[in-house]
N, C-alpha and C positions, 0 to 999 in steps of 0.2 A: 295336436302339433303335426304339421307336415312333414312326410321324410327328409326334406330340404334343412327345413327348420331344427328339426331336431340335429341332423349333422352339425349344423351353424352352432348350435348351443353346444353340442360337444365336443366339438373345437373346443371352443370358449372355455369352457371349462377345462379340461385339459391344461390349456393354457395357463389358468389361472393357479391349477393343483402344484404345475410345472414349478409356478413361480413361489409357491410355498416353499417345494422343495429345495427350491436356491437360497432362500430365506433358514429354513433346516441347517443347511449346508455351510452359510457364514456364521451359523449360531455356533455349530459343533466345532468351527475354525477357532472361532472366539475363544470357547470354553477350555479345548485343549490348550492355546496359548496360555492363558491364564493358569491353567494346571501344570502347564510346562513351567515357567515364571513360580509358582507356589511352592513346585519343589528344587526348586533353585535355593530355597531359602533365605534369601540376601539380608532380609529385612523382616524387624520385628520378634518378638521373642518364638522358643521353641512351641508354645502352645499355641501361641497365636500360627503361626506357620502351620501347624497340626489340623487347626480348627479351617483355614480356608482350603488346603489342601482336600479335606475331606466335604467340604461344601462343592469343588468344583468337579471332586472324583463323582457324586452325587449328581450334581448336572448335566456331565456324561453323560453316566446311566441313564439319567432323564429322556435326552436326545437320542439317543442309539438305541430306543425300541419305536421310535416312532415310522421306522422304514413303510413297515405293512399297514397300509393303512391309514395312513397319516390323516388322510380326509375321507370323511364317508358318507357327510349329508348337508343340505342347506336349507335354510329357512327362509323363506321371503313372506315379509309380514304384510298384512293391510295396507300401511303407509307407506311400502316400496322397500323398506329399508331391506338390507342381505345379508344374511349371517352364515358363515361357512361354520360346521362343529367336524371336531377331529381329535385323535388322542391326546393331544397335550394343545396350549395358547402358543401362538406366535403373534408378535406385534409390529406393526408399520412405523417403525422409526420415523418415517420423513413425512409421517401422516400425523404427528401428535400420538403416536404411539396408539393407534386406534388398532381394536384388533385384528387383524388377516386373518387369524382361524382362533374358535375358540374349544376353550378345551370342555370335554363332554361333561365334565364336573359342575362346568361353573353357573349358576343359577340360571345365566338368561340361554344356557341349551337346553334348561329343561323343558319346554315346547315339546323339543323334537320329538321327546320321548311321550308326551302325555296328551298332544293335542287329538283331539276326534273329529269327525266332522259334526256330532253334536255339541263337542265345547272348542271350540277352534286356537283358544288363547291366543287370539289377535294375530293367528298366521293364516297366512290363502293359500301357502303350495309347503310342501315337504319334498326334499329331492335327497334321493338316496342315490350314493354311487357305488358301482361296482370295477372294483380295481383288482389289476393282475401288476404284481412289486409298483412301479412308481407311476404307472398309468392308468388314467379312469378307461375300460373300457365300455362303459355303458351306464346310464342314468334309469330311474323310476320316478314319475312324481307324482303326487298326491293330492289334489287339489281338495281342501277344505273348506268345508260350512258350504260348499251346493252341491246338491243329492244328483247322483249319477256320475260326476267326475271322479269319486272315490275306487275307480274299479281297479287301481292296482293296488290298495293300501297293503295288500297283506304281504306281497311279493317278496318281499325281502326276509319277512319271517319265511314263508311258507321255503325258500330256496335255503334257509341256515337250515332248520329242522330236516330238509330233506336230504342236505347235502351228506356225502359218506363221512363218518369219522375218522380223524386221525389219533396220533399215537397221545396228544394231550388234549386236555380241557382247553376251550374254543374261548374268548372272551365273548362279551353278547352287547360291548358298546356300540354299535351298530345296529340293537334288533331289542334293545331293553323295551319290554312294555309297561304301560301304565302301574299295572298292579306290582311289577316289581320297582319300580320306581320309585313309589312313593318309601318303598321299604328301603332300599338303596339311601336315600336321602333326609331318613326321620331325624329327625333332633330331638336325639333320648341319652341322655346320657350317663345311665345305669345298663341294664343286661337289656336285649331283644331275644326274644328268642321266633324264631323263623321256623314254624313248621310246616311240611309240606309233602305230601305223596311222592314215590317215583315218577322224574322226571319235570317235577316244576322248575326245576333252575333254583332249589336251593343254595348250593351251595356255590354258583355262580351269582348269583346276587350277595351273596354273604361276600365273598371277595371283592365286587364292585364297593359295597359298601366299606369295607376296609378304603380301597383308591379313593371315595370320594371322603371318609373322615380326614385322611393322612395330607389330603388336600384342603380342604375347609380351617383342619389346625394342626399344621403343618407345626409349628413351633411348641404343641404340648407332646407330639408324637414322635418327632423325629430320637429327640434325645434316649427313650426306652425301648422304640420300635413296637413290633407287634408279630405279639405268637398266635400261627395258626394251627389248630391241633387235627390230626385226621386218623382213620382208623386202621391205617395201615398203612405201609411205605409203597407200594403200589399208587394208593392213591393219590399220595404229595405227588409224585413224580406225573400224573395224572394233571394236577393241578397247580403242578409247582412251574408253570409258562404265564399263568394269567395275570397276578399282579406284575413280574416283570416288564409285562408286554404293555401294561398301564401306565410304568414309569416309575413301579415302586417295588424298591428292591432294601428296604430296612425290613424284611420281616423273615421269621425265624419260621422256616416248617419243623415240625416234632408230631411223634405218634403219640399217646402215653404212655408207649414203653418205652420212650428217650428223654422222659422228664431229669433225672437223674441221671448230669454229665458223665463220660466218657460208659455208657451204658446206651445198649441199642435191644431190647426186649420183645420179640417176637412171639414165644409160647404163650400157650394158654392153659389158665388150669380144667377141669371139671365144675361142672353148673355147683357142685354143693362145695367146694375149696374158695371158689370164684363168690361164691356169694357171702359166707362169712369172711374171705379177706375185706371184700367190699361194703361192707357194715361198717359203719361208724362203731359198734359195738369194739373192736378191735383195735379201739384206741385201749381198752383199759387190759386188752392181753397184750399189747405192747408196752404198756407202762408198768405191769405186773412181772413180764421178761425183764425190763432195767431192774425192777426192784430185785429179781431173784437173783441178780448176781452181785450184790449189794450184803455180802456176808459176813455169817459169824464163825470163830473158829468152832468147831468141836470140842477139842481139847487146844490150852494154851499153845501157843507158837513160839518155841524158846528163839533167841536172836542174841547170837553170841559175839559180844565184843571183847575188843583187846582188854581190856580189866573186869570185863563183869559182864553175866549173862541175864537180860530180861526176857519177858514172855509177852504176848499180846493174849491178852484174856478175852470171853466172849462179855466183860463188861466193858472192858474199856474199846474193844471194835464198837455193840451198840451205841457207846455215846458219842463216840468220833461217827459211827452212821448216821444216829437225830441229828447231830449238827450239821454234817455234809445234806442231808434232805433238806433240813429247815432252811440252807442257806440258799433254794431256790435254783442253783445254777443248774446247768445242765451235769448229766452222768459225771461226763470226763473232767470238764472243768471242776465238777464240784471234788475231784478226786483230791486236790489237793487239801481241802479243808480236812477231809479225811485224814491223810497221809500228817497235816498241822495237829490235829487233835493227839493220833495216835505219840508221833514222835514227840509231843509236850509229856504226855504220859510214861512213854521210855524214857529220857530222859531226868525227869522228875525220881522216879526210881533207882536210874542209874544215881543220879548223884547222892542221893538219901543211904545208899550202899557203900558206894566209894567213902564220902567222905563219914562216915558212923563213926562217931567218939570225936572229929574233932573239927568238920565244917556243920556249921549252922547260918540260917538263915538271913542273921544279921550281917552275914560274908557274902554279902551282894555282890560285890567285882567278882572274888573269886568265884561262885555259884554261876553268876552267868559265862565267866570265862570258862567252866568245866562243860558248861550245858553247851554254848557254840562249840566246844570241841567233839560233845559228842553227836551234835547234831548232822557235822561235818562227816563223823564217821558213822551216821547210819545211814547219809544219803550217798555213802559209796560200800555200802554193805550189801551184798546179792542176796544175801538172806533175810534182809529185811526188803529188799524193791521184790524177790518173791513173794514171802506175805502181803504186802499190799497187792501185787498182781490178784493173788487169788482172793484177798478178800473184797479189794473194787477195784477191777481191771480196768486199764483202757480200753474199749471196744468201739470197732466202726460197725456201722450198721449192718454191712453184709456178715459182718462176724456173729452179732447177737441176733440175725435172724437165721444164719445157717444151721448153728447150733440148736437153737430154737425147734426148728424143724424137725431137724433128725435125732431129737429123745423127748420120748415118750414123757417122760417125766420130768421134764423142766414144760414140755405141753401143754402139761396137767396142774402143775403151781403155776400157770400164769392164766391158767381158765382156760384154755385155749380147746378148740373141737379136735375130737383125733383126725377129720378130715384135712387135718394142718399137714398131719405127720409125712415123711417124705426122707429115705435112706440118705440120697444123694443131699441133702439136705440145701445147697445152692445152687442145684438148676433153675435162675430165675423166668421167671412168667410176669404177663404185663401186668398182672394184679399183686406181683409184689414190689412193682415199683414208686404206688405209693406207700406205702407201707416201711422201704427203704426211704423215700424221703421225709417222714413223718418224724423216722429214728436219727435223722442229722441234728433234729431241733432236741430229741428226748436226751441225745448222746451229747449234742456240741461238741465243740475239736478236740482233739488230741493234743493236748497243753505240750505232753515231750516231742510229740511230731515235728510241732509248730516249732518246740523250742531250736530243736535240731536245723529245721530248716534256716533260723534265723544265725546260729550260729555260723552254718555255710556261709550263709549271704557276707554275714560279717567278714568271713575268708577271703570272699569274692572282693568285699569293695574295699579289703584291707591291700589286695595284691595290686588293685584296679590302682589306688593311691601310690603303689610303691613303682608300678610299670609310669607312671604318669608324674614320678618324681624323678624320676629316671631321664624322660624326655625332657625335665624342665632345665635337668643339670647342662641336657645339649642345648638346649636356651638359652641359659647363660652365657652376655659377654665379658669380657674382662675389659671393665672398667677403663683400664688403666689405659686400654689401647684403643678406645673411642675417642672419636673427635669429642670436644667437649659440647659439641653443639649437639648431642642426641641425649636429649632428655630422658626419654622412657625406655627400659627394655620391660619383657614378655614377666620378669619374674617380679614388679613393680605395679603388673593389674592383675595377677591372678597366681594363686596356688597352686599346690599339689593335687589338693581333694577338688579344687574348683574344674582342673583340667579332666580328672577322672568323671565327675559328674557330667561332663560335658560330652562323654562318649557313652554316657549312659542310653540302653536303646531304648527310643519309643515305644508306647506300642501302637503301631501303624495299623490291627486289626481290625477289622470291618468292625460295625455294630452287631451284626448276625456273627461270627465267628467269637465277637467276648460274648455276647447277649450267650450264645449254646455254650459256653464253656463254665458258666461260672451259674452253679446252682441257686445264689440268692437274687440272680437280676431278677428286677420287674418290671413288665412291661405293662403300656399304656395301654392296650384293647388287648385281648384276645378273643378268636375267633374259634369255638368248638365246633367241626363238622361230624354230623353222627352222634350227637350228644345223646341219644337214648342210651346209647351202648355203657356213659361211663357210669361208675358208682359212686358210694358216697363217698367215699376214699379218694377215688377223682378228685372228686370237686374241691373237695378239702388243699388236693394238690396245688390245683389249677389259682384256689384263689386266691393261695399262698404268693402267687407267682403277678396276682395285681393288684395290688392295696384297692386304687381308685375303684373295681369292681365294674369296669367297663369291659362286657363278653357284648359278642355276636353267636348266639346260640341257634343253632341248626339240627334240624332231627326230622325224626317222624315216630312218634310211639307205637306204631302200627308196628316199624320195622325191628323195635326191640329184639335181639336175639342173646345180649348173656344177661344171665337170672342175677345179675348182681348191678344193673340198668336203670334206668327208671321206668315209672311208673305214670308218673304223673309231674310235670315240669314245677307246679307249687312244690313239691315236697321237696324238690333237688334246691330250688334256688331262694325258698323262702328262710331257712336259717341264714342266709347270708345277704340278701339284699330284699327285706322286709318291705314290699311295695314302692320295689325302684326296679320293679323289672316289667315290660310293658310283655303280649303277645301279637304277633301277627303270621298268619296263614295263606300259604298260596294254592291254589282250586285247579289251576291249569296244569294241563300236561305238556309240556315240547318234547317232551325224547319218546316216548311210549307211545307206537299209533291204536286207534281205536279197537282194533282187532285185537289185537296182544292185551292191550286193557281191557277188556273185555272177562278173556279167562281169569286174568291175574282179581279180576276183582270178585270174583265168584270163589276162588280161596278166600283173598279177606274177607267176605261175610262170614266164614267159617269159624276162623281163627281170632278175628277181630271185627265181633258184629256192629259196634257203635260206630268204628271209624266209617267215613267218608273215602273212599276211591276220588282220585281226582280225574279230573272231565279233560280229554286227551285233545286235542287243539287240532288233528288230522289223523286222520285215516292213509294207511299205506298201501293198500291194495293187494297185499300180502297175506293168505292164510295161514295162520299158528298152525301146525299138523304132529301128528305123533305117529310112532310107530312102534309096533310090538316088537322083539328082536327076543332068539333065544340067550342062552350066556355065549354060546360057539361065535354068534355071529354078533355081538358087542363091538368087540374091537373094530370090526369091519365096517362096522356100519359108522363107529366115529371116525375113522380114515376116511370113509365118502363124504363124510360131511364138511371133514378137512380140507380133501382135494375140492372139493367143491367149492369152496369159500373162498382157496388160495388162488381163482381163477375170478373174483370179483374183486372188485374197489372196495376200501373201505377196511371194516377189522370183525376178528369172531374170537368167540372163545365156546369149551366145551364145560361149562358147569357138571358134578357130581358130589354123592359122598364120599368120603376118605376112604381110599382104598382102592378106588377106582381107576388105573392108567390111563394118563390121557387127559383127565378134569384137572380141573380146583373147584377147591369149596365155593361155594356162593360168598361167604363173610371175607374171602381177599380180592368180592369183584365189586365190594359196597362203593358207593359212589361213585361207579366207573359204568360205561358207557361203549355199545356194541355196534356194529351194524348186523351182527346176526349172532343167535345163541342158540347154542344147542344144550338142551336138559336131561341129563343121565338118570334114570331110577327114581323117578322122583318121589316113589312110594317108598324109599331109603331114606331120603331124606326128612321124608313127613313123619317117619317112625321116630325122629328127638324131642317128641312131643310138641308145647308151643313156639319152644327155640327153633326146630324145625322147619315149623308152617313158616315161621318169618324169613327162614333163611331158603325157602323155595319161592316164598311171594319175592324178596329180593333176585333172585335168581330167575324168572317169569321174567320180571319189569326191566333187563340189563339193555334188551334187545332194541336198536332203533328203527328196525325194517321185517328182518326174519327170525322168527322163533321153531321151533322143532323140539320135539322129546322123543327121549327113545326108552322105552318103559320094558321089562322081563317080566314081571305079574301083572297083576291087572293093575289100569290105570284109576289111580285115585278119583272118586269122585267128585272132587271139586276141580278136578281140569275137562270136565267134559263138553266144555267147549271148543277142545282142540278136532280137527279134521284128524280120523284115522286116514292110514293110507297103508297101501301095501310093500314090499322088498321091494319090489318092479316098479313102483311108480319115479318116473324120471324126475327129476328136480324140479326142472324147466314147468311138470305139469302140478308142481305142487304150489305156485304161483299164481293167482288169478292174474285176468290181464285186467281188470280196473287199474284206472290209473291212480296215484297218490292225490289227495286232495284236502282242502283243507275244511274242517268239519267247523260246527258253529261253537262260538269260544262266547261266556258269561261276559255278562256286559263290562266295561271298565278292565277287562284283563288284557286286551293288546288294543294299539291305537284304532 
């Protein structure tokens, strides 16, 4: 195409993008009216009002991420026709509703993403745009199925992967290729599980796939939403731009240490604490803790009332216990069978005492009038609600595992490892949150909690009634001094209680604000990112949390780093979904250039000889380099690396072991993404044995451009593919001048 021509056409285009955006623009006029009107409420009952209000707050959201971006490519097929793709569908009203743009989801865009020049799928050109906020400044096309016109196909990848990072995860609508595509778009609907080396776009494809389910069936996912699990809060905030920026904003981020509402769990235990919390084995020390506070007296329990004193013996606690057991319920709930048993028993003896020489049995009224009386007085006797406390308490979960924790000796009656044991007994850690939710289902509620709470309520909607009889009185007119022609007054359609109900509040909450607050929602998909890391105890959580057993599973077992992880993806997900769980694997690298991959893969033959390295998609022109440093001159040398960094584009961090001023650990930069890293000690870090090697191989791979180490002993030998260098050598000359380029990528892995 001519310089001429090509301006002509980007005009044109321009033009065309222009006229989307006016199209946008009357959409989002539309929808606000509409939600302006919805919450007017004029019309229709109050759910119904609820129900469109929150469909048009949702459209919104829809429309108001489509700013950036809004078009990014076109397809011109064989027989002429032209299809614009871009983040969401817009339609030609005056065209028969024919599409103007469609949305990157929808079937006939997947071309864009999958055509080659050796399978063309009936397109001739590919035009990618490049836009700065609502203007195209510049086009790329592609011309398919004839050899030699292909010479810009890669362009648009090779500028995302080079481009510097910013503060969040990037979406990749614009640059998806074939191999992640097909994954993006399977029609499976049990677990996938996605595994893939540093830098394939795991867990960017894992979120696309979320936009394109929530799209597809829009009506089974809207109503539960979709929880996305990640290994740290770092990296939500990392990732927590990209569904938004797709148009879908019903889903819940959570770590697993915020499975268990108003709880947010950060610490960690020890590999050998961590490993038996995370064993299934640790159901039956949890179930062994309920039972041990499930007791008998000692010595009888005297419980003295106003005419006679009885005892609670440890016969009649054990039969009031078989019964409470046998009847299944949970702890608490089952507390009252207990407390039924027991008090049938006091009772029975109280009256056998009182009335001696002159009530018998055939004195049915009176016998049961004596027994309600004393039943009444034992359920307000503090000496009998102590005995039951001690012998089956109400307990919340944090209570019977704090306890738990901190003696020895309830440790030890419930089998439990002394690696449990622990003073502070409730500093929790992320491995005891499932464990805490496990004991909601062993506990169930708090029957007096609950009762208490209902009682308020009762207070509440009893005053609600009496404020709202109050107003009805100023309602009323007096008859007598109405025209006779006014048929109806206010106190002739509706009541007291009717008017109270009527100010009763909605709950106007998001779906993500109930879905995070209330511990039994379930959601339609979830999404685990970092899945090697959970345990069985996880998953057990997790699947608690979606009957259907629809995950999008994410990982790399290579990068395993706690000992209570998996092993092997059969063994985590075959107890739960028995050949309903497919795998698929991605081979490419886009973040990691060939150089940096290089060392990092010469550790994994080490640590993890079977796994595959994946094969890096370009080269950065950049050499990994290290440098010896004594302890004096540590500090100094991360401050150069710092100022050095804070004078480029783009983002850095300084990786280290704990301890070190200055780093973070490798395990809070999982899933996260650098334009340059520097590596502290890294024969500190190899010293945690296999958990180590993984949390250095993660710490290697973070970098998209520059890598550095700075090592005090000798450098380990599986990094000796880094470039030593001296104190002296200037920055600038630790840099080759090759330029970046894009290296040869397996066949079918990008267009």
């Amino acid at each position: 195409m001519s310089t001429q021509g090509y301006e002509e056409e980007l005009q044109s285009e321009r033009g065309y993008v222009a006229g989307l955006y006016a199209r946008l623009d009357a959409e989002r006029a539309r929808v606000e009216g509409e939600y302006t009107t919805a919450l007017g409420g004029n019309g229709g009952t109050p759910m119904e009002r609820d129900v469109e209000v929150r469909a048009r707050a949702r459209e919104m959201r829809r429309l108001d991420v489509a700013d950036d971006g809004l078009c990014f490519g076109r397809l011109d097929g064989l027989s002429g026709e032209r299809s614009y793709i871009g983040r969401i569908g817009l339609f030609d009203e005056e065209d028969g509703y024919e599409p103007a743009l469609l949305d990157w989801r929808a079937p006939a865009s997947r071309a864009f993403y999958v055509a080659t020049g050796a399978n063309p799928e009936n397109v001739r050109r590919r035009r990618q745009f490049h836009t700065r906020g609502r203007r195209v400044a510049d086009f790329t096309d592609e011309v398919l199925g004839r050899p030699g016109e292909g010479e810009h196909g890669d362009a648009a990848l090779l500028a995302a992967v080079n481009a510097p990072r910013g503060e969040g995860m990037r979406d990749i609508v614009a640059t998806i290729q074939a191999e992640q595509d097909r994954i993006i778009r399977l029609d499976h609907p049990g677990v996938l599980v996605i595994e893939g080396g540093p830098g394939t776009g795991k867990t960017v494809v894992a979120l696309h796939r979320v936009a394109y389910l929530l799209y597809t069936q829009r009506e089974r996912m809207e109503r539960h939403g979709v929880l996305v699990v990640g290994p740290n809060p770092a990296f939500l905030d990392h990732i927590g731009r990209v569904l938004p920026s797709l148009g879908e904003s019903d889903v819940v981020f959570m770590t697993a240490g915020d499975l268990v509402p108003g709880r947010r769990v950060t610490a960690e235990d020890g590999p050998e604490a961590a490993r038996h919390k995370g064993s299934l084995k640790i159901l039956d020390v949890l179930g062994a803790a309920v039972a041990d506070r499930q007791g008998l007296p000692v010595e009888p329990i005297p419980i003295r009332l106003k005419d006679v004193t009885v005892r609670i013996d440890a016969e009649t606690a054990e039969w009031a216990r078989d019964e409470a057991r046998a009847s299944g319920q949970p702890h608490n709930e089952a507390r009252a069978v207990f407390a039924e048993i027991v008090t049938y028993v006091l009772t029975e003896r109280a009256i056998a005492r009182i009335g001696r020489g002159w009530l018998t049995r055939d004195d049915r009224e009176e016998w049961e009038s004596m027994r309600a009386d004393l039943v009444k007085e034992l359920a307000g006797d503090a000496g009998f609600t102590a005995a039951l406390d001690g012998l089956w308490p109400s307990l919340t979960p944090e209570t019977l595992l704090s306890q738990l924790y901190a003696s020895p000796e309830r440790l030890r009656a419930a089998g439990a490892d002394p690696s449990l044991h622990r003073a502070d007994g409730a500093a929790w850690t992320v491995s005891d949150v499932p464990l805490l939710d496990e004991l909601v289902d062993l506990l169930g509620h708090d029957k007096s909690a609950e009762q208490a709470a209902e009682r308020s309520a009762a207070r509440e909607r009893k005053a609600e009634a009496e404020y709202a009889a109050g107003a009805m009185e100023i309602l009323k007119l007096d008859r007598e001094e109405l025209d006779e022609d006014i048929g109806l007054v206010a106190t002739d359609l509706l009541d007291a209680e009717d008017l109270a109900e009527r100010f009763v509040e909605a709950d106007t909450r998001t779906l993500v604000e109930r879905a995070s607050a209330d511990r039994d929602w379930t959601y339609r998909h979830v999404v685990v990112d970092e899945a090697q890391e959970l345990s069985e105890m996880d998953w057990r959580a997790l699947m608690r949390r979606c009957p259907s057993r629809s995950f999008t599973v994410v990982g790399d077992l290579a990068q395993r780093r706690s000992a209570a992880g998996a092993t092997s993806w059969d063994a985590v997900l075959e107890p739960y979904v028995p050949d309903r769980w497919v795998y698929r694997s991605l081979s490419v690298n886009y973040r990691t250039p060939a150089e940096i991959m290089a060392v990092a893969a010469t550790l994994l033959a080490e640590f993890a000889p079977g796994a595959e390295p994946p094969e890096s998609v370009r080269a950065c022109g950049v050499r990994p380099w290290s440098r010896r440093v004594a302890g004096a001159e540590l500090a100094g040398a991360i401050e150069e690396f710092v100022r050095d960094e804070a004078g480029r584009e783009g983002t850095s961090v300084v990786i280290g072991p704990p301890g070190v001023p200055g780093t973070v650990p490798a395990s809070e930069t999982k899933g996260l993404e650098f334009d340059a890293v520097l590596v502290v000690d890294p024969d500190r870090i190899l010293a945690d044995g296999p958990r180590g090697a993984a949390e250095l191989y993660v710490a290697l791979t973070r970098a998209t451009q520059r890598l550095g180490v700075l090592h005090q002993g000798p450098l380990p030998q599986a990094l000796s593919g880094l470039t030593e260098i001296g104190a002296a050598t200037p920055l600038q000359d630790r840099v080759s001048t090759q330029s970046p380029q894009t290296a040869p990528v397996p066949e079918g892995a990008t267009r």
